[in-house]
C-alpha positions in Angstrom: 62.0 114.6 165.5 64.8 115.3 167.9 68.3 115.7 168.8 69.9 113.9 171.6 72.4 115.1 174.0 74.8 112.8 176.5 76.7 115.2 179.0 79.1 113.5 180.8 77.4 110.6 181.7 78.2 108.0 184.2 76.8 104.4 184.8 77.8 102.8 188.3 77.2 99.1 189.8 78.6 99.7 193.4 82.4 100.2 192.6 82.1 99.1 189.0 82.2 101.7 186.1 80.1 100.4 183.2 79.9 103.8 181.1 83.0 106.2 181.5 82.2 109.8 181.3 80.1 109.6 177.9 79.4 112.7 176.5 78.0 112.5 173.0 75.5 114.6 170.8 73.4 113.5 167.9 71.8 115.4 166.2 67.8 115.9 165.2 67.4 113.3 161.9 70.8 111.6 162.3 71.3 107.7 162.3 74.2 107.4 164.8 75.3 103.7 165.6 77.1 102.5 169.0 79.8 100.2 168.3 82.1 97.6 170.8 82.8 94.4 171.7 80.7 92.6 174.3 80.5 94.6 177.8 81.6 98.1 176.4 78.7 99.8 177.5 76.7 100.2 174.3 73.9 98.4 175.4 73.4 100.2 178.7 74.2 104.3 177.0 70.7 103.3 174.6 68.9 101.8 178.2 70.1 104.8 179.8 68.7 107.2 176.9 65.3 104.9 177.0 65.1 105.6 180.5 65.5 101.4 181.4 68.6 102.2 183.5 69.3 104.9 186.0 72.0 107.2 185.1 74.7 107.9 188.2 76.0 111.3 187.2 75.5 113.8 184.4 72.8 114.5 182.0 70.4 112.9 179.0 68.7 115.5 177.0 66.2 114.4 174.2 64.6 117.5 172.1 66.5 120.4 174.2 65.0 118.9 177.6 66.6 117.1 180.3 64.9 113.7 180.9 67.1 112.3 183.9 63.9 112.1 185.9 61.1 111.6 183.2 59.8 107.9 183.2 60.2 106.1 179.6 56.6 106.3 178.7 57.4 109.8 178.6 60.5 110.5 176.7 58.7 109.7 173.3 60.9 107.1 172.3 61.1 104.1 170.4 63.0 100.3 171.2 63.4 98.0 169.0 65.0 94.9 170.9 67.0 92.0 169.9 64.2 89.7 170.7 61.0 90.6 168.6 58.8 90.4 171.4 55.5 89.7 169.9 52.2 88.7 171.1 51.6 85.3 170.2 48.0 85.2 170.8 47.7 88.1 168.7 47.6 88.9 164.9 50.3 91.5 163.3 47.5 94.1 162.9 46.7 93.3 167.0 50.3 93.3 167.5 51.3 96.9 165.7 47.9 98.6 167.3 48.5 97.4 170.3 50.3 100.0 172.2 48.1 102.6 170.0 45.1 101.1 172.3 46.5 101.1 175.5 47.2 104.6 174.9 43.4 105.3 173.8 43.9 106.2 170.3 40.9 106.7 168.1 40.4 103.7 166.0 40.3 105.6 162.8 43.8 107.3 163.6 45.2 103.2 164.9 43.9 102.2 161.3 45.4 104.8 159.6 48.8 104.0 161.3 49.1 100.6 161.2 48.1 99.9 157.4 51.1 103.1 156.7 53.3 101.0 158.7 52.4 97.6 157.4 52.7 99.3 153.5 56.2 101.0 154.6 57.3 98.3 155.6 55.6 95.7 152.5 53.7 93.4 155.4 50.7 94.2 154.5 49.6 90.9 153.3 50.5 89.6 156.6 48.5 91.5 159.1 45.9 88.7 159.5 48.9 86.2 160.1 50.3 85.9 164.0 54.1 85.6 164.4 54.4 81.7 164.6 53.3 82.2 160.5 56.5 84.4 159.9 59.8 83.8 158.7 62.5 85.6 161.6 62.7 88.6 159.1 59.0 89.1 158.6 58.8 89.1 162.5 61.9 91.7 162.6 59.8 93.8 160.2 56.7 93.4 162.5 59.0 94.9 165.3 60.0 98.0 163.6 56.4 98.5 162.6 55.4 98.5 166.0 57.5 101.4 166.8 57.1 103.4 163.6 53.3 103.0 164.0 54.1 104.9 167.4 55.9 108.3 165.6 58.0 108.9 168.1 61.1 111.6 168.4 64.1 108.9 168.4 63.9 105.5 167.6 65.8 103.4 169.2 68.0 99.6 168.3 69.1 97.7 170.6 70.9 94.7 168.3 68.0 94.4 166.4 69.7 91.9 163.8 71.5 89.3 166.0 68.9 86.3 165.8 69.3 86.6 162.1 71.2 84.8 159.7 73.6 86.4 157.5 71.7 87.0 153.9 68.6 88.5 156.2 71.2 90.7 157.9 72.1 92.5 155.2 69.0 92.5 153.7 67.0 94.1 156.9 70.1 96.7 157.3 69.4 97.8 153.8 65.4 97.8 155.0 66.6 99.9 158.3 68.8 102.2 156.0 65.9 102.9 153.8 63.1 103.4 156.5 66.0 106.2 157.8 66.0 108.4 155.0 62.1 107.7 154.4 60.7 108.3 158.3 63.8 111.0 157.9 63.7 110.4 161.9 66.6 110.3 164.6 67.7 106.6 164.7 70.1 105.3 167.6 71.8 101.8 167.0 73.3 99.4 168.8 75.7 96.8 167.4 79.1 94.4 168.0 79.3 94.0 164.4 81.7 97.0 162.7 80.2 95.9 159.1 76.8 97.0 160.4 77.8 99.9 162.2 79.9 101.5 158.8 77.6 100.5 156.2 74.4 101.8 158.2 75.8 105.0 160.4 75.8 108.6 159.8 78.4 108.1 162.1 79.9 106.0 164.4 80.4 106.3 168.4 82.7 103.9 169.0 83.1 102.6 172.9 85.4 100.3 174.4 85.4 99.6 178.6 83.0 102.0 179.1 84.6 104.9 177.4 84.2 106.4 174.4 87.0 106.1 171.9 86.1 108.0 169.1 82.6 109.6 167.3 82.5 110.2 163.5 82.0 109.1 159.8 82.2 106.1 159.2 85.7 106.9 156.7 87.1 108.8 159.0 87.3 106.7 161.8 88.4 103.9 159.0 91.0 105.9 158.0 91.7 108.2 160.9 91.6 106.0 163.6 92.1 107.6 167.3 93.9 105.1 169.0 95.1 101.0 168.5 91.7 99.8 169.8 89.5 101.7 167.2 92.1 100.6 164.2 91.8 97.0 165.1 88.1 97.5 165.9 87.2 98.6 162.6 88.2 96.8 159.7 87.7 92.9 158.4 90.0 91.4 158.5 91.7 93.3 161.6 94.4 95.7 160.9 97.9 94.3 161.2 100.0 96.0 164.0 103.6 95.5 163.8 106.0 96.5 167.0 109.2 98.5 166.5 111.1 101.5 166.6 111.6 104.9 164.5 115.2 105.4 162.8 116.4 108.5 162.0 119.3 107.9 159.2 118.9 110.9 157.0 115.3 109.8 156.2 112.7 108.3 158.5 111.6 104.8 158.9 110.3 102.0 160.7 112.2 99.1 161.5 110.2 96.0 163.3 111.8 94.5 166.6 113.3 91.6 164.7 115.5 94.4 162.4 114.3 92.4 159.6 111.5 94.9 158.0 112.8 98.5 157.5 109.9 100.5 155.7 110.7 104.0 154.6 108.1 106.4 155.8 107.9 109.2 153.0 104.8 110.6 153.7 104.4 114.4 154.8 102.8 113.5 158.3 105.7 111.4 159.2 108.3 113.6 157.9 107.5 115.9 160.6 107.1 113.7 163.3 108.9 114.7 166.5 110.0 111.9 168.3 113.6 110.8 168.6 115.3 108.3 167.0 114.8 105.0 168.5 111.4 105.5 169.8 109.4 102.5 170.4 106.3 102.4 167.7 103.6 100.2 166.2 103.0 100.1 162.8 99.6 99.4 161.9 98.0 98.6 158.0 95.5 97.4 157.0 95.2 93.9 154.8 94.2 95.8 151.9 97.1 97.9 152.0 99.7 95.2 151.1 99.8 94.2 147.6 101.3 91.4 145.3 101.8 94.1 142.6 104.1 97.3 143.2 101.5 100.0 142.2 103.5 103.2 142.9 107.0 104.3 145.1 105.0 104.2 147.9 105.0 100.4 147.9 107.6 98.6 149.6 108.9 95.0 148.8 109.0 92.8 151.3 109.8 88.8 151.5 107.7 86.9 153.4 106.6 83.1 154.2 103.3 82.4 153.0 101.3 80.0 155.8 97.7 80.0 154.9 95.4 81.1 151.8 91.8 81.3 152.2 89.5 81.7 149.2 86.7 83.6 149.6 85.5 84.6 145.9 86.2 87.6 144.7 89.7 87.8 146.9 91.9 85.6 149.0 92.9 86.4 152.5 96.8 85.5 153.0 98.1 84.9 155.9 101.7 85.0 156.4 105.2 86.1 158.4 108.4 87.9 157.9 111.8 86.6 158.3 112.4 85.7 161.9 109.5 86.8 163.1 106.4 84.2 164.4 104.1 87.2 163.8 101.0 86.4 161.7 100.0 88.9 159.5 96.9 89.2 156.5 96.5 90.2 153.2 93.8 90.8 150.8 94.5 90.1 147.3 93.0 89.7 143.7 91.8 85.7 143.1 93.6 85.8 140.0 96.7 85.5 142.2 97.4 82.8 145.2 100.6 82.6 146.7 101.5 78.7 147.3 101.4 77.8 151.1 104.7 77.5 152.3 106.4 79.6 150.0 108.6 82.4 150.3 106.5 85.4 148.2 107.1 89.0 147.5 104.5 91.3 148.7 104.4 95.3 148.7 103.7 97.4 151.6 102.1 100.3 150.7 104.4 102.7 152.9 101.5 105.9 152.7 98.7 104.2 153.6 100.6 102.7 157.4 99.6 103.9 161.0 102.0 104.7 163.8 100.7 104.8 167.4 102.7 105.4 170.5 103.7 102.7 172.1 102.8 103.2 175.8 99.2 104.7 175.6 98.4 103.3 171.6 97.3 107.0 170.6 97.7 107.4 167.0 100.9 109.4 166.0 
């Protein structure tokens, strides 16, 4: 397999920037997902690395070698798309040996492949079948198995799950997941969905207008975020972000616009902040972090105005405001307990667990 090296690379459409500057490396065996909302650039960095898509300026390396001018059929590469593609005329086993014969394979070595695919992949029952005899999952399946049959150095996703519904999503990531550590090959994946990209990636690369915002595990960047766009990226629901200021009265806090939240901030890496008092801030934490029950110091009471419970099984999402304040903010919280809508509730910040980014360029503090 291979490792695969982005250095400094630039996409341009006449005036318009679609990637930024993207210098990333993954290494050889690593499953390494690209992450955004629609038109980041995610989609294009994979074309780029398949070769689909010129780059303007810098470099793609794949295996130690430069590739900016080697045509796709060349790179030894995989793409698996969002549409399955498949011959309809033909069966699965014509549609997995296909690009095998076109590239004059022996048919004892096609063979060979295809039935390791099809068993990897548990389609072998199916190879006599042609697609319009396949459930959208079994079809996905057939897709991969076209690629693996091919051995290539990276293999690369391109939204592979989209056209899916949602039990077969998590079902064929879990499939994707396994066929990682079992081809043990370099995987590249491309995906909107942050629930995807953290339960399926080494690590994440996380882009945003064309640049990229941050590249790690998927914990870290869940509980290390770079910036205000990666904290709200990552996370269901979205991390709340509360505007305010830092005071400085013999300990430090935060205190939302309003005046009406003042949250103590005890922790060692805000202790030794060094901005002044007053300085604009957001606060950002995540639903999760804000309780019904006061579980340690750390966890500030605060009254608030319950406006919308939602259900969902195991937990309910709570949506609700502080005092003087038409901000919206969410909570996640055990199903044994559900505020009554329209209610004034207690519910507890947990004050170690809260981001602060600077105000006027949303890097974290």
């Amino acid at each position: 397999m291979a490792n695969v090296t982005l250095d400094h690379v630039f996409k341009r459409y006449d005036s318009n920037i679609v990637v930024n500057d993207a210098s990333i490396e993954i290494k050889d065996k690593e499953f390494v997902v690209l992450v955004g909302p629609s038109g980041c650039g995610k989609s294009t960095t994979l074309r780029m690395i398949a070769g689909l898509e010129e780059i303007s300026e810098g470099k793609i390396s794949i295996d130690n070698t430069v590739v900016n001018d080697v045509p796709p059929k060349d790179r030894d590469i995989a793409m698996v798309f969002q549409n399955y593609a498949l011959y309809p005329h033909m069966t699965v086993y014509e549609n997995l040996a296909f690009g095998l014969k076109m590239r004059k394979y022996p048919k004892e070595d096609i063979h060979q492949r295809v039935t390791s695919a099809a068993s990897i992949l548990g389609i072998g029952e199916m190879l006599e079948r042609k697609p319009k005899a396949l459930s959208g999952g079994q079809r996905q399946r057939v897709a991969l198995g076209r690629a693996i049959v091919r051995r290539p150095k990276v293999f690369l996703f391109d939204e592979p799950l989209s056209n899916l519904d949602a039990n077969l999503r998590v079902q064929m990531r879990t499939e994707i997941s396994r066929l990682h550590k079992q081809l043990e090959s370099t995987m590249i994946y491309v995906t909107h969905d942050q629930i995807e990209a953290m339960s399926m990636g080494d690590r994440i690369v996380v882009m945003n207008k064309g640049v990229v915002q941050q590249c790690d595990t998927p914990l870290t960047i869940y509980n290390r975020p770079v910036n205000q766009f990666v904290a709200g990226f990552i996370g269901s629901p979205t991390m709340n972000f509360i505007s305010g200021r830092i005071v400085r009265d013999g300990q430090v806090s935060f205190h939302d616009e309003p005046g009406t939240l003042k949250l103590p901030l005890t922790a060692e890496r805000f202790s030794k902040l060094s901005l002044p008092d007053k300085s604009p801030v957001t606060l950002g934490i995540r639903p999760e972090h804000i309780s019904v029950r006061q579980q340690s110091d750390a966890f500030q009471r605060v009254r608030t105005n319950i406006e919308l419970t939602e259900p969902v099984g195991n937990e309910i999402i709570v949506y609700f405001t502080l005092p003087d304040s038409k901000l919206q903010l969410i909570s996640r919280v055990p199903s044994d307990v559900e505020p009554q809508r329209g209610s004034a509730y207690d519910l507890y910040f947990d004050t170690s667990r809260v981001h602060l980014f600077d105000k006027a360029n949303e890097r974290a503090l």
